[in-house]
FIKOLZA-1660 file (N, C-alpha, C; in steps of 0.1 Angstrom, whole numbers, plus 5000, padded with zeros to 4 digits):
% residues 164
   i   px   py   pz ch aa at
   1 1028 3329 8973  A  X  N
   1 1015 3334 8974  A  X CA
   1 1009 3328 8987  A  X  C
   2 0998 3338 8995  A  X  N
   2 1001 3336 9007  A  X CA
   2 0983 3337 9007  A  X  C
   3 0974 3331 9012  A  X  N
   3 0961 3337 9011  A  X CA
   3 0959 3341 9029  A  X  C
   4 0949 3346 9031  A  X  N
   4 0950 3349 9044  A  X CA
   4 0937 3354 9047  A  X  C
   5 0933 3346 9061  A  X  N
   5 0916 3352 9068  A  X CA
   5 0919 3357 9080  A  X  C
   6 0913 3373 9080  A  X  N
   6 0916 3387 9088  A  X CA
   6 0902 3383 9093  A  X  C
   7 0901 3381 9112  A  X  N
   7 0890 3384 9116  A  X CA
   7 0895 3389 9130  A  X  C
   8 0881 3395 9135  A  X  N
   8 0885 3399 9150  A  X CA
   8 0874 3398 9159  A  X  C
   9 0873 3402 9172  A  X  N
   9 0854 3403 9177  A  X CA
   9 0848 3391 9180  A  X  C
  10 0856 3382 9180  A  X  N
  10 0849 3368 9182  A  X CA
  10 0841 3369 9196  A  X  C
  11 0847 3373 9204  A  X  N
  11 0839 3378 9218  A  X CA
  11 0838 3363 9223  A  X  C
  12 0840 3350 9220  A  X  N
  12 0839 3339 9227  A  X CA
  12 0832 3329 9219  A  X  C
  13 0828 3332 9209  A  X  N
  13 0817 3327 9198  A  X CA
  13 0828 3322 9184  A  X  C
  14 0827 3313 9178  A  X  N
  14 0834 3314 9162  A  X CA
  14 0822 3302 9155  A  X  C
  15 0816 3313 9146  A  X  N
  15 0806 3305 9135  A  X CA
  15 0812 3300 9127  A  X  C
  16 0806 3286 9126  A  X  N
  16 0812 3273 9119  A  X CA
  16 0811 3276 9108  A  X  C
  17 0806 3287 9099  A  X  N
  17 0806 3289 9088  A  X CA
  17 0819 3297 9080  A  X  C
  18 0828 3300 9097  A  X  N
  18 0839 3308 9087  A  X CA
  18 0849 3299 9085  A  X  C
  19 0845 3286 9087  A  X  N
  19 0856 3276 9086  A  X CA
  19 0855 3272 9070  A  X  C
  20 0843 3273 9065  A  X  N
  20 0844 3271 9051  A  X CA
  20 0848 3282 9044  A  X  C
  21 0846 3298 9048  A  X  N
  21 0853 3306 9040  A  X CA
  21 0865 3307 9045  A  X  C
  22 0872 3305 9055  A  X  N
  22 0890 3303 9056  A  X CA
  22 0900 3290 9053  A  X  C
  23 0887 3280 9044  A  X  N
  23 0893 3264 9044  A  X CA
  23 0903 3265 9034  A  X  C
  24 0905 3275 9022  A  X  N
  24 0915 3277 9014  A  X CA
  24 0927 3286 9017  A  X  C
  25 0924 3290 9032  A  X  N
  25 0938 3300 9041  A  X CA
  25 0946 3294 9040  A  X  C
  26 0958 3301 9038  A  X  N
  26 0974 3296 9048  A  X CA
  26 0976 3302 9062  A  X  C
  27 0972 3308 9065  A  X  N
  27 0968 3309 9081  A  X CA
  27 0956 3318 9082  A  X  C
  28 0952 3320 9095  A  X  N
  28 0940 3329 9099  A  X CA
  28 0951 3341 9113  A  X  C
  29 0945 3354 9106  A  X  N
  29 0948 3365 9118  A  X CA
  29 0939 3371 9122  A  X  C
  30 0939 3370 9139  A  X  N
  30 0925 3378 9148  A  X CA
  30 0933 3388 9151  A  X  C
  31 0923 3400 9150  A  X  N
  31 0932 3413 9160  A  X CA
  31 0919 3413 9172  A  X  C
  32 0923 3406 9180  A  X  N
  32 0918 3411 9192  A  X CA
  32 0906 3404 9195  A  X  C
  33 0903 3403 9210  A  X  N
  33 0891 3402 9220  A  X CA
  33 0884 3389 9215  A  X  C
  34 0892 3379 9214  A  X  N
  34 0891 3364 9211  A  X CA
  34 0875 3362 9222  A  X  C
  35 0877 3367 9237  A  X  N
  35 0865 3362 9244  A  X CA
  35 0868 3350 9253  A  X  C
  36 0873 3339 9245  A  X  N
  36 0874 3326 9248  A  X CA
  36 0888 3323 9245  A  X  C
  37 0893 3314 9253  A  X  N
  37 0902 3300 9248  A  X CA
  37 0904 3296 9243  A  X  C
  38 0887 3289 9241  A  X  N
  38 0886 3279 9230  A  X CA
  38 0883 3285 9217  A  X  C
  39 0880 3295 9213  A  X  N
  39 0882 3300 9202  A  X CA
  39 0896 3298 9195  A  X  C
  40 0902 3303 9206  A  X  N
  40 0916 3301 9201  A  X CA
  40 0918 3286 9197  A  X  C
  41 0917 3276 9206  A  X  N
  41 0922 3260 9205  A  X CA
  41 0912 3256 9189  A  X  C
  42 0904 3262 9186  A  X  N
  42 0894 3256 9177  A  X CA
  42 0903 3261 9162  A  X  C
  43 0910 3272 9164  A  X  N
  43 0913 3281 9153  A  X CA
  43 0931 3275 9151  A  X  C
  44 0936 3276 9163  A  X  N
  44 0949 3264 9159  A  X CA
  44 0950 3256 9157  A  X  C
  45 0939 3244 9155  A  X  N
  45 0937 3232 9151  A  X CA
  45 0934 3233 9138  A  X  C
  46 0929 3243 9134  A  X  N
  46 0922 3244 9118  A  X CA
  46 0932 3249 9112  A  X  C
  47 0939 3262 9112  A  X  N
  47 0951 3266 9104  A  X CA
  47 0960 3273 9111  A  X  C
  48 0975 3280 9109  A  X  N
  48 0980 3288 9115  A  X CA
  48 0977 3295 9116  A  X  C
  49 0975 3300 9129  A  X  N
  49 0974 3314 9137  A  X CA
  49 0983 3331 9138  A  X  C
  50 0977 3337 9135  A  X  N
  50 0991 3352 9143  A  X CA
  50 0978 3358 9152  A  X  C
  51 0979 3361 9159  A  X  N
  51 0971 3373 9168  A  X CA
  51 0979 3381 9176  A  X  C
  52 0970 3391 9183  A  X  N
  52 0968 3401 9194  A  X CA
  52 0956 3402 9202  A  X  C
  53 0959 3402 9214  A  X  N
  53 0947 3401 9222  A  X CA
  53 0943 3419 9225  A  X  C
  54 0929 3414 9228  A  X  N
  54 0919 3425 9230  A  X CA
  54 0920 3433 9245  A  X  C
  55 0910 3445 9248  A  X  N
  55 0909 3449 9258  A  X CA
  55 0899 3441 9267  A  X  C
  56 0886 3433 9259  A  X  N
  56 0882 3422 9271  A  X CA
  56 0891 3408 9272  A  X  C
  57 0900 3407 9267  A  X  N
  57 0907 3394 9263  A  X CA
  57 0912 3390 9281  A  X  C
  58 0911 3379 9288  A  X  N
  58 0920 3374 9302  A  X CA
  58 0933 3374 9297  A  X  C
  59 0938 3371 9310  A  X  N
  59 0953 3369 9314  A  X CA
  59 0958 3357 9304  A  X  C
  60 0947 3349 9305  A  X  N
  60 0950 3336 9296  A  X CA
  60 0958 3334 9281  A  X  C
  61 0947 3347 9276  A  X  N
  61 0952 3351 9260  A  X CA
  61 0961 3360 9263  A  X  C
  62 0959 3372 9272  A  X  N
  62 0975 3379 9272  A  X CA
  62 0987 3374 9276  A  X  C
  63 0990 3358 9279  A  X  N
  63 0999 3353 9280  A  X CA
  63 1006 3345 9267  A  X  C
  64 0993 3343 9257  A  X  N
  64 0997 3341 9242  A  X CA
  64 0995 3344 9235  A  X  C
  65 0994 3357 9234  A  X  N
  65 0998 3370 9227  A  X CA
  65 1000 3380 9227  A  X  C
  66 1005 3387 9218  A  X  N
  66 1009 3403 9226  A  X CA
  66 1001 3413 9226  A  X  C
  67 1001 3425 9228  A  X  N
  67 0996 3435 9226  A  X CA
  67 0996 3443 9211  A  X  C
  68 1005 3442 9206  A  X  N
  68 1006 3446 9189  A  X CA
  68 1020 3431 9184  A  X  C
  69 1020 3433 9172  A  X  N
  69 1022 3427 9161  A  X CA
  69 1031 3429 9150  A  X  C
  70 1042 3429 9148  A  X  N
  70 1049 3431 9136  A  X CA
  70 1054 3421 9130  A  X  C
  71 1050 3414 9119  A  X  N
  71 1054 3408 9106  A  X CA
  71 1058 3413 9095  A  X  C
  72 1066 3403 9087  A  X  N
  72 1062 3406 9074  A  X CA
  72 1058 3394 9064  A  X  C
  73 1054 3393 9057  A  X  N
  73 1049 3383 9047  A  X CA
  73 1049 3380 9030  A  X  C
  74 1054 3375 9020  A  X  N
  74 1050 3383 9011  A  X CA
  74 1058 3394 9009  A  X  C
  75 1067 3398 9018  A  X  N
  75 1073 3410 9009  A  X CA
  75 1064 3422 9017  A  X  C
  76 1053 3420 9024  A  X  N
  76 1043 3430 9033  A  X CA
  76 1048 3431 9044  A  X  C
  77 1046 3439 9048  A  X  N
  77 1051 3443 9067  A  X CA
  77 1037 3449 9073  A  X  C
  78 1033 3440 9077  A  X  N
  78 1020 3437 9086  A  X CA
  78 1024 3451 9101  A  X  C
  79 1014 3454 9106  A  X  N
  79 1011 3460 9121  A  X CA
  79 0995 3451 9126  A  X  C
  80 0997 3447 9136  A  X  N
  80 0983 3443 9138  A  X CA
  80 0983 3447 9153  A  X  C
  81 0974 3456 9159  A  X  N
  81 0968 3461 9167  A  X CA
  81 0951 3459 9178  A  X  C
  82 0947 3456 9187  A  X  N
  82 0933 3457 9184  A  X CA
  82 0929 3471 9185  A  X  C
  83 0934 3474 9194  A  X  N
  83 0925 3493 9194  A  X CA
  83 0931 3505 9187  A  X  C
  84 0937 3498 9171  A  X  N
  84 0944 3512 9165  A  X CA
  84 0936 3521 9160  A  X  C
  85 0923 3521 9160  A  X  N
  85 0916 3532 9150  A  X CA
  85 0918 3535 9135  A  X  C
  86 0913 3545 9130  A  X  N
  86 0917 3545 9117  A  X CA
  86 0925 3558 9112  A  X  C
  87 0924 3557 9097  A  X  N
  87 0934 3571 9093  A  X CA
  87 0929 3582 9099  A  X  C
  88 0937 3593 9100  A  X  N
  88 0931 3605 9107  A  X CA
  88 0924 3606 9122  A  X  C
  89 0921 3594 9127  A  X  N
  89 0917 3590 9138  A  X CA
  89 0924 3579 9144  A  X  C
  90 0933 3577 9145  A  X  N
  90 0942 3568 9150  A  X CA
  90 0943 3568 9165  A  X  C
  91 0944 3557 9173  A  X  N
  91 0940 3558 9189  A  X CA
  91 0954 3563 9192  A  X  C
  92 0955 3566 9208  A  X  N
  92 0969 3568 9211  A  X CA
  92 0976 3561 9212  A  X  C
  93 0976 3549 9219  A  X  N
  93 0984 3540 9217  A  X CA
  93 0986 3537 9206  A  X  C
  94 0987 3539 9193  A  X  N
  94 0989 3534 9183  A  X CA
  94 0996 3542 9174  A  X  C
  95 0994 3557 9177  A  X  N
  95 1004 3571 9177  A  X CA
  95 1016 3570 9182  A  X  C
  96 1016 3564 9194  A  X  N
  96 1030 3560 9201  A  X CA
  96 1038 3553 9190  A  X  C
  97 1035 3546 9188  A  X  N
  97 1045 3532 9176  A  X CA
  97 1040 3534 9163  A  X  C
  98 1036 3542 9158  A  X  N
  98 1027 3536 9144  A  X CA
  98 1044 3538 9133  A  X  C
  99 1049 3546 9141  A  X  N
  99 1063 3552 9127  A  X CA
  99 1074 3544 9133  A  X  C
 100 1078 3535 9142  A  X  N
 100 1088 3528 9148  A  X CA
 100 1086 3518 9138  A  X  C
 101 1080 3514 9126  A  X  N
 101 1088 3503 9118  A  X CA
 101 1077 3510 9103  A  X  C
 102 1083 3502 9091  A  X  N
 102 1076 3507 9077  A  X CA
 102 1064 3494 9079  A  X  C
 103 1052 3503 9073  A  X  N
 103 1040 3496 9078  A  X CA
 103 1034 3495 9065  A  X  C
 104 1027 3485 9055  A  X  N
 104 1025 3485 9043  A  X CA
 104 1008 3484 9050  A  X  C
 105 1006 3475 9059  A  X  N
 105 0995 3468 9060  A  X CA
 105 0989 3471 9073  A  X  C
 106 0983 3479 9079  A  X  N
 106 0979 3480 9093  A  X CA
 106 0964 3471 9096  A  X  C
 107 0964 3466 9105  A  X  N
 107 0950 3456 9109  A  X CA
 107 0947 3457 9121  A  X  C
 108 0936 3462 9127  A  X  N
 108 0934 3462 9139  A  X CA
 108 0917 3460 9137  A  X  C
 109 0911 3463 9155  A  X  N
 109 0900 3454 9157  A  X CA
 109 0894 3466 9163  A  X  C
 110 0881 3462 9173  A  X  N
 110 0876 3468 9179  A  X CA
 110 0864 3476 9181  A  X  C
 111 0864 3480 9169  A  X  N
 111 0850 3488 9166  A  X CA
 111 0840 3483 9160  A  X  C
 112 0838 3472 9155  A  X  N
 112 0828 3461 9151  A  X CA
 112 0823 3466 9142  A  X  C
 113 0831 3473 9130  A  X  N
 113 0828 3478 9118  A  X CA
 113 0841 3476 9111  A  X  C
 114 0833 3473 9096  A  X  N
 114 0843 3461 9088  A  X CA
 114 0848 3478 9080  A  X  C
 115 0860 3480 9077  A  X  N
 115 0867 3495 9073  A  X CA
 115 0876 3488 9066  A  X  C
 116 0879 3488 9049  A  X  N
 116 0890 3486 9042  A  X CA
 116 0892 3501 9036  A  X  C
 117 0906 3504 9042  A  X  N
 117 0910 3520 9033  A  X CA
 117 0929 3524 9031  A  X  C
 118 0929 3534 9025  A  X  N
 118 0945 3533 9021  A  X CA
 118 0946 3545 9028  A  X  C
 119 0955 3544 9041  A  X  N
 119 0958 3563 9047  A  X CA
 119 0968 3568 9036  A  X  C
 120 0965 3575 9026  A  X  N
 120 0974 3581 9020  A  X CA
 120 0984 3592 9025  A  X  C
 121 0981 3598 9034  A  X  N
 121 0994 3601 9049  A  X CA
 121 1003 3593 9048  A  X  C
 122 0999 3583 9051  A  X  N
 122 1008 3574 9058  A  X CA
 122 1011 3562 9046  A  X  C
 123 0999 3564 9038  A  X  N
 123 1010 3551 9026  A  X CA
 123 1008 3535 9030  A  X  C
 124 0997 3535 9037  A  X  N
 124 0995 3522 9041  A  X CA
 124 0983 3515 9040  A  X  C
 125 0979 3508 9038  A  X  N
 125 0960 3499 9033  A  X CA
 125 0957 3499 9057  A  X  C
 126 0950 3501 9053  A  X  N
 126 0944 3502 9069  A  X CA
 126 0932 3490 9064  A  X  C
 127 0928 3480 9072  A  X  N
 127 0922 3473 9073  A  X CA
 127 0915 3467 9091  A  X  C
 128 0899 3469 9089  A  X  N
 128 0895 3466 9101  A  X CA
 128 0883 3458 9098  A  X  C
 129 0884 3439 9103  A  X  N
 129 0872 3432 9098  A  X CA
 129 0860 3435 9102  A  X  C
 130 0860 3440 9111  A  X  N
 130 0848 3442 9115  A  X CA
 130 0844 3433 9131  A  X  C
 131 0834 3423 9132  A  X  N
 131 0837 3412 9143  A  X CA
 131 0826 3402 9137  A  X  C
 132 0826 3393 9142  A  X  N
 132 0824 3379 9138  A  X CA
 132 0816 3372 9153  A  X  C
 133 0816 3380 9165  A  X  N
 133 0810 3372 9176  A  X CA
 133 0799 3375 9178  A  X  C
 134 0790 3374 9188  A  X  N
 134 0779 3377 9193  A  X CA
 134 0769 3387 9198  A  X  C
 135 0786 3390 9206  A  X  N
 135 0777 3403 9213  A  X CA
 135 0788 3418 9208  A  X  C
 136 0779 3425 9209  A  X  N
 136 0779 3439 9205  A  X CA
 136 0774 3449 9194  A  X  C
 137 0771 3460 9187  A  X  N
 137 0759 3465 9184  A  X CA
 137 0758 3460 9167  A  X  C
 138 0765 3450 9164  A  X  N
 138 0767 3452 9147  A  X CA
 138 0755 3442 9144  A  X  C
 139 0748 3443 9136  A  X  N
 139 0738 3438 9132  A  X CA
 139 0742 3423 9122  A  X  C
 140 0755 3426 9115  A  X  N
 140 0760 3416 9103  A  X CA
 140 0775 3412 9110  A  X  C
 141 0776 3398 9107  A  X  N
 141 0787 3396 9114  A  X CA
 141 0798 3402 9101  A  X  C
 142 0813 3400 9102  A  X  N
 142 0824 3402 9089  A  X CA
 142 0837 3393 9093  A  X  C
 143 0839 3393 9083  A  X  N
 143 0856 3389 9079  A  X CA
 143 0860 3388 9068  A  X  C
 144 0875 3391 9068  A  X  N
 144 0882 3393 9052  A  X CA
 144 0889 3383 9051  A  X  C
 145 0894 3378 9035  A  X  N
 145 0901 3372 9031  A  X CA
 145 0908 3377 9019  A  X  C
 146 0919 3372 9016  A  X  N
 146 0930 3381 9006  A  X CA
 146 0940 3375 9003  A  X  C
 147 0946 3376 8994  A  X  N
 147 0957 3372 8990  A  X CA
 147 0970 3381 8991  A  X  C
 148 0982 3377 8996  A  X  N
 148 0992 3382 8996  A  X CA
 148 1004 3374 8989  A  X  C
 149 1009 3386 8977  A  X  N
 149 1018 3376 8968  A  X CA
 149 1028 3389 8961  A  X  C
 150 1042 3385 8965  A  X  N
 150 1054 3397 8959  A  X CA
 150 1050 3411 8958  A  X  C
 151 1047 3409 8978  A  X  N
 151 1043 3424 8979  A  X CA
 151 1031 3434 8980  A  X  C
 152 1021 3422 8974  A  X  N
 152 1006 3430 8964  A  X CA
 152 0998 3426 8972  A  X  C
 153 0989 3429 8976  A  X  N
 153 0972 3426 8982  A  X CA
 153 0968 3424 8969  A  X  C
 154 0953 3416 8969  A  X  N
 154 0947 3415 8957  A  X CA
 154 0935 3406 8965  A  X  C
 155 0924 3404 8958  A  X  N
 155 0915 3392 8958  A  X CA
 155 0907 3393 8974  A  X  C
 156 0900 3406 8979  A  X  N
 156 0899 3408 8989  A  X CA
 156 0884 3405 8991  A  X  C
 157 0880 3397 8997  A  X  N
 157 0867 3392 9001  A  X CA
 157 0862 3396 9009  A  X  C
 158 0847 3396 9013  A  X  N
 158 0841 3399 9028  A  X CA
 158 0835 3387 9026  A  X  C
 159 0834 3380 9042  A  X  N
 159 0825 3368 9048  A  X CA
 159 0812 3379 9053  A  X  C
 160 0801 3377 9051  A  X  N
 160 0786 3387 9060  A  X CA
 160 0779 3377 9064  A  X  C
 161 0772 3376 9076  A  X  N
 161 0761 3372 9084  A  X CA
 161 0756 3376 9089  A  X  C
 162 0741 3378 9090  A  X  N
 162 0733 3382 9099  A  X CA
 162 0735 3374 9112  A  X  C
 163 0735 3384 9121  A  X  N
 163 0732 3378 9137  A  X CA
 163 0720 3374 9140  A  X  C
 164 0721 3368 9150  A  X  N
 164 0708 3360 9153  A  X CA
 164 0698 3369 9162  A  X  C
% end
């Protein structure tokens, strides 16, 4: 059993408050546009990391991480993306590869809206946290937490905050 905190959008910012809702993780995964560095250094010191860097992300983060993501976990086979969009609306880049491996779990970032849904097309839980940083138009910050165990999603949380 595998618990896990799904965030993205940090934009350069990470509220100390998600340290208490990810303090019971086995790792944390950003999809995208970390912002900072030190987001990242603050978030490897706290728990294991997987990521993908964003479209404002530097050279810095695209050098420690990739562009998309494939895992599996749990018996899950993860895709994590930042700009995949969603069911029926899926970006192109993400059209290119979405059927090159079996996808249980798709996660991506970018739109600063928190989206949990099942593409029944495609047979897969699409999940998008939402963002958690500073800037951009979302009024409440988000992030998910969940459990992964023999396969199953279960126990799926939202972190909310009002921005400042």
């Amino acid at each position: 059993m595998k618990q896990i905190g799904i965030m993205s959008d940090t934009h350069g910012f990470l509220n100390p408050s998600l340290f208490e809702f990810f303090k019971n993780c086995d790792e944390i995964w950003h999809a995208g546009d970390w912002g900072d560095i030190t987001v990242y250094e603050q978030l490897v010191r706290f728990k294991p990391l997987k990521g993908v860097y964003g479209n404002i992300d530097s050279q810095e983060m695209r050098l420690l991480f990739p562009e998309h993501l494939y895992f599996e976990i749990e018996g899950i086979k993860v895709f994590m993306i930042h700009i995949g969009g969603y069911p029926e609306h899926y970006s192109p880049g993400f059209k290119k590869i979405m059927h090159q491996q079996k996808i249980d779990l798709m996660i991506c970032g970018h739109s600063h809206i928190l989206k949990v849904m099942r593409d029944p097309k495609n047979n897969w839980m699409h999940m998008n946290p939402g963002a958690c940083g500073k800037h951009g138009f979302q009024k409440v910050n988000t992030a998910i937490r969940l459990r992964i165990e023999n396969g199953k999603m279960s126990n799926l949380e939202v972190w909310e905050q009002k921005r400042d």
